[in-house]
C-alpha positions as CSV (number, residue, x, y, z in Angstrom):
1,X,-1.3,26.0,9.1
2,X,1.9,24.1,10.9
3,X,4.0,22.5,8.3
4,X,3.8,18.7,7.9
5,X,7.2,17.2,8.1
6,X,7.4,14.8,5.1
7,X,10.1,12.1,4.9
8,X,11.0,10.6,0.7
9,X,12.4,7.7,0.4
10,X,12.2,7.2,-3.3
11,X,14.4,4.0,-3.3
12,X,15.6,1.6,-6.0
13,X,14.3,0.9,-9.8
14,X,11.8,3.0,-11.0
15,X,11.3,4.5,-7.3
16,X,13.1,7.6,-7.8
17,X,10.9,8.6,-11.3
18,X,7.5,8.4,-9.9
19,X,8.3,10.4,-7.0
20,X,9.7,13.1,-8.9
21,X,6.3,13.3,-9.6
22,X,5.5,13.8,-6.4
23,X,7.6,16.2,-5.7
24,X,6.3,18.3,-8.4
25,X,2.9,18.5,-7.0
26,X,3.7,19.5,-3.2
27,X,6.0,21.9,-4.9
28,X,2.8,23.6,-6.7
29,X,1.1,23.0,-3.1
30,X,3.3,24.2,-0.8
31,X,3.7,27.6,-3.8
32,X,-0.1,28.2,-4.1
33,X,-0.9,28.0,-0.3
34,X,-2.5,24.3,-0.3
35,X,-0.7,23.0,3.1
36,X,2.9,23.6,4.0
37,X,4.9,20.1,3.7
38,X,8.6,20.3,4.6
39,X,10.3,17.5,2.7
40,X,13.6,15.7,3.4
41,X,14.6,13.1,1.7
42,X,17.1,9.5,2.6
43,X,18.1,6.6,0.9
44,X,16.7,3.3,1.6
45,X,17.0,-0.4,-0.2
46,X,19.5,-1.4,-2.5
47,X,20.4,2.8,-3.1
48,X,21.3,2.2,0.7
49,X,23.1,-0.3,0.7
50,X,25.5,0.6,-2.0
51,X,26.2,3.6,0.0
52,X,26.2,2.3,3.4
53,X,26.1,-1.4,3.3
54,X,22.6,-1.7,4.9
55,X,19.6,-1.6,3.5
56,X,18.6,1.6,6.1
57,X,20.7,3.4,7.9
58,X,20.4,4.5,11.4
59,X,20.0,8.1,10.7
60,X,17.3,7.3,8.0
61,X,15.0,5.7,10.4
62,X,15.5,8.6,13.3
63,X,14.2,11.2,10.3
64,X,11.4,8.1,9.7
65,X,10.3,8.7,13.6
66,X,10.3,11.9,13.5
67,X,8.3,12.7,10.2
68,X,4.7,13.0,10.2
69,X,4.7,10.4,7.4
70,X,7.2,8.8,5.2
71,X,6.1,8.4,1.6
72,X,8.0,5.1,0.4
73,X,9.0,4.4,-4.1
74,X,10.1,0.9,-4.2
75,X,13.5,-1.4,-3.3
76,X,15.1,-4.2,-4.8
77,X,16.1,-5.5,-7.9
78,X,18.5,-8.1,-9.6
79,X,21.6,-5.9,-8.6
80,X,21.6,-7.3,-5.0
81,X,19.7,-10.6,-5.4
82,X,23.3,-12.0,-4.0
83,X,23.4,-9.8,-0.8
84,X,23.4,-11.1,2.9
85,X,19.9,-11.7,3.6
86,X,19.6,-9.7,6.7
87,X,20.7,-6.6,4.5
88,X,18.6,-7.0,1.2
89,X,16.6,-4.7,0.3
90,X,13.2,-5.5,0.9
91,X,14.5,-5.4,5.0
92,X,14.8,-2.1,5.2
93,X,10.3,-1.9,4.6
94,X,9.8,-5.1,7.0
95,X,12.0,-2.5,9.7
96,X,10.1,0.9,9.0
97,X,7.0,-1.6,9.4
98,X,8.3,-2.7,12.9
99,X,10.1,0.1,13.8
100,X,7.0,2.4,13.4
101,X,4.5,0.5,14.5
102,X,3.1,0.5,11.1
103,X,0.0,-2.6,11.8
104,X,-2.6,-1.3,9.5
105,X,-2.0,-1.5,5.7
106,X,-4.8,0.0,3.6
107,X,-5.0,-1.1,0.0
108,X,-8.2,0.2,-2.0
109,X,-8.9,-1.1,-5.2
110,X,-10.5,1.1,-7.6
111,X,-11.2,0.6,-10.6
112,X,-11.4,4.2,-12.7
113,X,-14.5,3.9,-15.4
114,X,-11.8,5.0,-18.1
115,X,-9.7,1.7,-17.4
116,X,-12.5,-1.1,-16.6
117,X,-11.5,-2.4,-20.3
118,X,-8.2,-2.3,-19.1
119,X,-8.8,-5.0,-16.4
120,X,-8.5,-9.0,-17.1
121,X,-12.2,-9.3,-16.6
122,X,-15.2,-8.3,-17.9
123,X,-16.1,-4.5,-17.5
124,X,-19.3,-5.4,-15.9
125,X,-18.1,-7.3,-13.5
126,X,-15.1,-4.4,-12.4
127,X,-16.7,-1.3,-13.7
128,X,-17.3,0.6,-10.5
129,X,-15.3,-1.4,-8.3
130,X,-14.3,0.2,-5.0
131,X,-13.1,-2.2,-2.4
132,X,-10.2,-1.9,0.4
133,X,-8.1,-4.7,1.8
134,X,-7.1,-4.1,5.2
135,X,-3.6,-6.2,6.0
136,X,-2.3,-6.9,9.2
137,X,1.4,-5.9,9.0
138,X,3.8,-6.6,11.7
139,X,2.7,-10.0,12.9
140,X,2.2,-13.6,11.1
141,X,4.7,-15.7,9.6
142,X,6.6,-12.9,8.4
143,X,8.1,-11.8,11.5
144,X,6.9,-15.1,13.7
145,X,9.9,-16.9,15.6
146,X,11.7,-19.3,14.6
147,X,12.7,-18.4,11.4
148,X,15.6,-20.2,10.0
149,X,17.1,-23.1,7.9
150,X,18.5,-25.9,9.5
151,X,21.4,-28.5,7.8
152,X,20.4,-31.9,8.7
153,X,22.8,-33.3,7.0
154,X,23.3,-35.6,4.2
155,X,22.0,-33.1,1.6
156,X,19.1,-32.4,3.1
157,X,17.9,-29.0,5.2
158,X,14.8,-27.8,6.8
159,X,13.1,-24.6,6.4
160,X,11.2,-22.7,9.2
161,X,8.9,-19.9,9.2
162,X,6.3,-19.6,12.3
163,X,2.8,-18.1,11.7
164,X,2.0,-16.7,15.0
165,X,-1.0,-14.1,16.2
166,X,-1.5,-12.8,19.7
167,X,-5.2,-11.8,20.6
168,X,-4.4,-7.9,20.6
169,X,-3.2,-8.2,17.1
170,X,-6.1,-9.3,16.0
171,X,-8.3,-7.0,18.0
172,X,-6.6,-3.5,16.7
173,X,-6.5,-4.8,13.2
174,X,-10.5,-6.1,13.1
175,X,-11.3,-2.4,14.6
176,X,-9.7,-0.5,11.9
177,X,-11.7,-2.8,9.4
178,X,-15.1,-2.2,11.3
179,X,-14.3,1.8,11.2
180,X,-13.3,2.3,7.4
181,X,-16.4,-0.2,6.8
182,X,-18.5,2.6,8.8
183,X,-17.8,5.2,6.2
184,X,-18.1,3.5,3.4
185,X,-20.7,0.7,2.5
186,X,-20.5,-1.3,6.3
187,X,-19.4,-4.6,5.4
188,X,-16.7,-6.2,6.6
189,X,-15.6,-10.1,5.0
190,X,-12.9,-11.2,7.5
191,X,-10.8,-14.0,5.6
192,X,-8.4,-16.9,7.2
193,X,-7.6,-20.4,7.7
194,X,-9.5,-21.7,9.7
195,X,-10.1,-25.1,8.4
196,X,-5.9,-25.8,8.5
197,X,-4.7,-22.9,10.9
198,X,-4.9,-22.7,14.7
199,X,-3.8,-19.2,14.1
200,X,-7.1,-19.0,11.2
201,X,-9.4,-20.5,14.4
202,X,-8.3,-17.6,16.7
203,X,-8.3,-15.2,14.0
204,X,-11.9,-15.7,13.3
205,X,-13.4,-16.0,16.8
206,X,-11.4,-12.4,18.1
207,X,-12.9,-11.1,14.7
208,X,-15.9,-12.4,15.4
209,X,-16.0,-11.1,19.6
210,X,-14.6,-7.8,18.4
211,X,-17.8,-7.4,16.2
212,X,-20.2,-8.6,18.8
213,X,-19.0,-6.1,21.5
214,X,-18.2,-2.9,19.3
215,X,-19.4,-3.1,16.0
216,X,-22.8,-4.8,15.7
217,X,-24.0,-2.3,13.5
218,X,-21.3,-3.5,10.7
219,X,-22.0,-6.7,8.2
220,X,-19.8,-9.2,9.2
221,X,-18.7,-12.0,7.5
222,X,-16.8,-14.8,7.0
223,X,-14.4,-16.5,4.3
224,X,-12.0,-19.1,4.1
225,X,-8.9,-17.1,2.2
226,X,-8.7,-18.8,-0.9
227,X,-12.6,-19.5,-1.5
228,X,-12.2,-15.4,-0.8
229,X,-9.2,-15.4,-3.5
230,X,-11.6,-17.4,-5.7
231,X,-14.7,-14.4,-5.5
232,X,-12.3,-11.3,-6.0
233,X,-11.9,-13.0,-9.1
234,X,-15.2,-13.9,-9.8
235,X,-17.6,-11.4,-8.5
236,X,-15.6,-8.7,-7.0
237,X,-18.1,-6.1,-6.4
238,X,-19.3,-8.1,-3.6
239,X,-16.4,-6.9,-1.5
240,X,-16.5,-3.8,0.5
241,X,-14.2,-4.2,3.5
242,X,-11.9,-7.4,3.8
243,X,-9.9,-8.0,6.4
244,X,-7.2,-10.4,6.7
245,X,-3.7,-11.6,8.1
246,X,-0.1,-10.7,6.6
247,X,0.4,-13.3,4.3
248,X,-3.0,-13.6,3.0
249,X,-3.1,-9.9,2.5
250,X,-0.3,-9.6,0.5
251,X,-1.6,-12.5,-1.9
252,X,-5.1,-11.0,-2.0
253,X,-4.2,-7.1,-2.3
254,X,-2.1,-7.9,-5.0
255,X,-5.0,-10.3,-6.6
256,X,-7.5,-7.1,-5.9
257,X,-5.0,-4.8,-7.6
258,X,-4.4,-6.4,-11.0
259,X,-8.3,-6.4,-11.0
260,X,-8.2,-2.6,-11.7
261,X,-6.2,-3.1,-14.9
262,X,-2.3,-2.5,-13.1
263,X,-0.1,-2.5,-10.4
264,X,0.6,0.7,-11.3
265,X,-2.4,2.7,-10.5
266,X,-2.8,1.1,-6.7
267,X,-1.7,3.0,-3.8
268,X,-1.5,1.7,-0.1
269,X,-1.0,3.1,3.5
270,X,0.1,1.6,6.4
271,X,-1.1,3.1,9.5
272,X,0.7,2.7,13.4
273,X,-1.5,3.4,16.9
274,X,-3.2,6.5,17.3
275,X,-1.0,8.5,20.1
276,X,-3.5,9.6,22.8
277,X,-2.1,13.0,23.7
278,X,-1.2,13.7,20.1
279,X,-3.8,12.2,17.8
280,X,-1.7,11.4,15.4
281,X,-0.1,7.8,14.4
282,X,3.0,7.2,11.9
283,X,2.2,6.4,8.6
284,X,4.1,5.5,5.6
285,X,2.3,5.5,2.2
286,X,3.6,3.2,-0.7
287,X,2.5,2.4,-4.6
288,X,1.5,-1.3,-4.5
289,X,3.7,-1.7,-7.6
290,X,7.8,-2.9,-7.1
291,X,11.0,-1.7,-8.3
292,X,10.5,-2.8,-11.5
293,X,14.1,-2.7,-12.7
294,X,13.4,-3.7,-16.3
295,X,11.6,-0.1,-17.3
296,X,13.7,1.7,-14.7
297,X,15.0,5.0,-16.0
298,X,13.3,4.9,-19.2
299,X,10.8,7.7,-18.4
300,X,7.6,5.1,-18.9
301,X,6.4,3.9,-15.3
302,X,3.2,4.6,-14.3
303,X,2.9,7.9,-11.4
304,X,-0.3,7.4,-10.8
305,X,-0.2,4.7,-8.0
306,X,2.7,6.9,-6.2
307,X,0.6,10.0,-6.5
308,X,-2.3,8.4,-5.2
309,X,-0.3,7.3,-2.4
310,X,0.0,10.8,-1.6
311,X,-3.4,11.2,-1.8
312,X,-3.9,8.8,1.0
313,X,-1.1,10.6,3.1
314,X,-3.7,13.8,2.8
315,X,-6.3,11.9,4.1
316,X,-5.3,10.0,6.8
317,X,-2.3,11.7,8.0
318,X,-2.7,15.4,7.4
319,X,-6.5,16.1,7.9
320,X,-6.8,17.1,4.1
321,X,-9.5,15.2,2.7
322,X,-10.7,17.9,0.3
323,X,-7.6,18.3,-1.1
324,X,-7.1,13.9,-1.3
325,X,-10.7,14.2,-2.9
326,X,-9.1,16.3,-5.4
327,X,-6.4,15.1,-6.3
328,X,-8.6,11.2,-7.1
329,X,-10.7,13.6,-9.3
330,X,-7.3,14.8,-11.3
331,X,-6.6,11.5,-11.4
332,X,-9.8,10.3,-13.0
333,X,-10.0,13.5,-14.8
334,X,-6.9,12.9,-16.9
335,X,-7.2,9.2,-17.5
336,X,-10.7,10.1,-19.2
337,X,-8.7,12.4,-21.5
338,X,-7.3,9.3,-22.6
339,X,-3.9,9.4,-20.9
340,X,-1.9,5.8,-20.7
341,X,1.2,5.0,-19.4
342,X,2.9,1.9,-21.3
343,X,1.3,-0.6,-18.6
344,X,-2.4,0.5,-19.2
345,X,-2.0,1.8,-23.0
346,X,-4.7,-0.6,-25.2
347,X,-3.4,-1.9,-29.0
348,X,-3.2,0.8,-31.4
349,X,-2.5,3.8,-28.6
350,X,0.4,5.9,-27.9
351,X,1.5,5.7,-24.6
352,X,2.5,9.0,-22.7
353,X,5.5,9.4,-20.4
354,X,5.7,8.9,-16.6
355,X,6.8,12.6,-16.5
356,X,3.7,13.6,-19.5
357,X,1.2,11.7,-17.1
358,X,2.3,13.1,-13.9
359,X,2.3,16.7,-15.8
360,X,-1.5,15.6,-16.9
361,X,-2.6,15.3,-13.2
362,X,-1.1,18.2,-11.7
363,X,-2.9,20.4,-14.5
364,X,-6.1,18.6,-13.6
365,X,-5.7,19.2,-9.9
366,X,-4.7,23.1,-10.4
367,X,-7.8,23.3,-12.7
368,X,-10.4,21.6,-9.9
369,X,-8.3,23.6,-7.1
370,X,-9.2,27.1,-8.4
C-alpha cells in the first residue's frame, strides 16, 4: 500500500492535546501494518501568528496542497481577540476552505447509546440518533462581496456582509447530499430562506431541479431553516440527510451536535471536487469543538471528536472504511465501559483524562483489529 501523505495542524488551545491523541493511534497503525500515513506537521491560527505574524503561512498551505488530507485541532482564543482582522485566527480555516476547494462539510451527529442521558433531551427522543448535516462551505455571506464597514459619519457606521449563491454552488452541494442519502436512509431535507431570501428562492428551486433530473429515487424535502432549527430540537430522529447553505449550517450543525450530549464527541469533514484523472479530492477533517482556551493544557478535553475526525479521513479520503468502522466501534466500545471526559462525566463520576480516554480507544481498536 502507497503511503498517505497526512498534513497536522494541531493549532491553538486545546488543539495540540487532542491530536497527540491522534498521533498515538497512526503511530500503532503505521507499526502494526494498518495503512502507511506519512505525517508532517505546521502551525496554523494564533500558534502562527505568534511565529510568523499571519495566521498561515505560505509554506503551510503548499504542504496543505500537497497532502492527501489535512487533519485540522482548533484556532483562536482570547490571546489575539485584538489582532488585525485579516490575520486572526479563524482566517487561516476560511483560506484552507478556499484555497482547497474544500465545498462540502460533513457533520454527522450521532448520538452513542452510552451518552443519550448525556444529551439536553430526553433519551427517547436522541437515543439512536444518526443524522449528517451537509454545509455548503466556500460560498454565502461568509465570503460574498462587499464585505466591509463603512463610517458615515456623525457616530454612526454601516456594516455589510453580502449572501450570495451562484447556480453551480448549489448544484455540487445538493449532489453530495443526494449521494451520502443513498447509503444511508435516502432522505434528504434541504433547508433555506425562502420566505425572506432571494438567495433561499434559488437555493430551493436548483435543489429541487437537481433532484428531479438525478436523484428521483431520494426523499426530498423541504424546510424553512429555523422551522428546521425548531424539529432538530424537537424530534430529531426525523432527520437523515439535511442539506443547507453556509451560515445556516454552521447554526444548525452546531444545534445537531449539542444534541449528542457535547461538542466534544462531533467530528466533521470538508470535502473539495473529485479530480477526474486522480479520483481523489482534498479534504481536511476537523473536531466540531473550538479552541477552548479555558481547559487548554490541563489534560481534560475530550479526544474523541478529533479521533473520530480521523475516522472520517479513513473513510472518505483513504479508501479505509473497515478500518473507520473500527475505530467508531472503539469508540463506542470504550464509552460503554463508562469512560467520560470532564464535558460528558454525569454527577457523582470521576472523569478520566484526555490522554486516559484517548489511551481507552486505541486499546479498544487494537483489541477489535486483531
Amino acid at each position: 500500500m502507497s503511503a498517505q501523505k497526512l498534513l497536522l495542524l494541531p493549532g491553538d488551545g486545546i488543539g495540540p492535546e487532542v491530536m497527540a491523541e491522534v498521533k498515538r493511534l497512526i503511530a500503532w497503525m503505521n507499526e502494526h501494518k494498518f495503512g502507511r500515513f506519512d505525517i508532517e506537521e505546521g502551525l496554523v491560527g494564533g500558534s502562527s501568528y505568534d511565529a510568523h505574524g499571519v495566521a498561515v503561512t505560505e509554506e503551510t498551505m503548499a504542504k496543505a496542497h500537497g497532502a492527501d488530507a489535512v487533519l485540522f485541532g482548533a484556532v483562536g482564543g482570547p490571546k489575539w481577540d485584538g489582532v488585525p482582522y485579516e490575520v486572526r485566527p479563524e482566517a487561516a480555516l476560511l483560506r484552507l476552505r478556499k484555497d482547497l476547494g474544500l465545498f462540502a462539510n460533513l457533520r454527522p451527529a450521532i448520538c452513542y447509546p452510552a451518552l443519550a442521558d448525556a444529551s439536553s433531551l430526553k433519551r427517547e427522543l436522541v437515543d439512536g440518533l444518526d443524522i449528517m448535516i451537509v454545509r455548503e462551505l466556500t460560498g454565502g455571506v461568509y465570503f460574498g462581496e462587499p464585505k466591509t464597514i463603512i463610517d458615515l459619519g456623525n457616530g454612526q457606521k454601516r456594516a455589510v456582509d453580502t449572501q450570495v449563491y451562484d447556480t453551480y454552488e448549489i448544484e455540487r452541494i445538493a449532489r453530495v447530499a443526494f449521494e451520502l442519502a443513498r447509503k444511508r436512509r435516502n432522505k434528504v431535507t434541504s433547508m433555506e430562506k425562502r420566505n425572506v431570501m432571494r438567495t433561499g428562492v434559488l437555493w430551493n428551486e436548483v435543489v429541487t431541479a437537481v433532484h428531479a433530473r438525478e436523484f428521483k429515487d431520494v426523499a426530498l424535502e423541504h424546510q424553512l431553516a429555523d422551522a428546521g432549527a425548531m424539529q432538530l430540537v424537537r424530534r430529531p430522529k426525523q432527520f437523515d440527510v439535511i442539506v443547507t447553505d453556509n451560515l445556516f449550517g454552521d447554526m444548525l450543525s452546531d444545534v445537531a451536535a449539542i444534541l449528542t450530549g457535547s461538542l466534544g464527541m462531533l467530528p466533521s469533514a470538508s470535502l473539495g471536487e473529485v479530480d477526474a484523472k486522480t479520483g481523489k479530492r482534498k479534504a481536511l477533517y476537523e473536531p466540531v469543538h473550538g479552541s477552548a482556551p479555558d481547559i487548554a493544557g490541563k489534560g481534560i478535553a475530550n479526544p474523541i471528536a478529533m479521533l473520530a475526525s480521523f475516522g472520517m479521513a479513513l473513510r472518505y479520503s483513504f479508501g479505509m472504511g473497515r478500518e473507520a468502522d473500527l475505530l467508531d466501534q472503539a469508540i463506542a466500545a470504550a464509552l460503554a465501559q463508562g469512560l467520560r471526559t470532564a464535558d460528558i462525566v454525569a454527577a457523582g463520576e470521576k472523569a478520566v483524562s484526555t490522554a486516559e480516554m484517548g489511551e481507552a480507544v486505541l486499546t479498544e481498536f487494537a483489541r477489535l483489529a486483531s
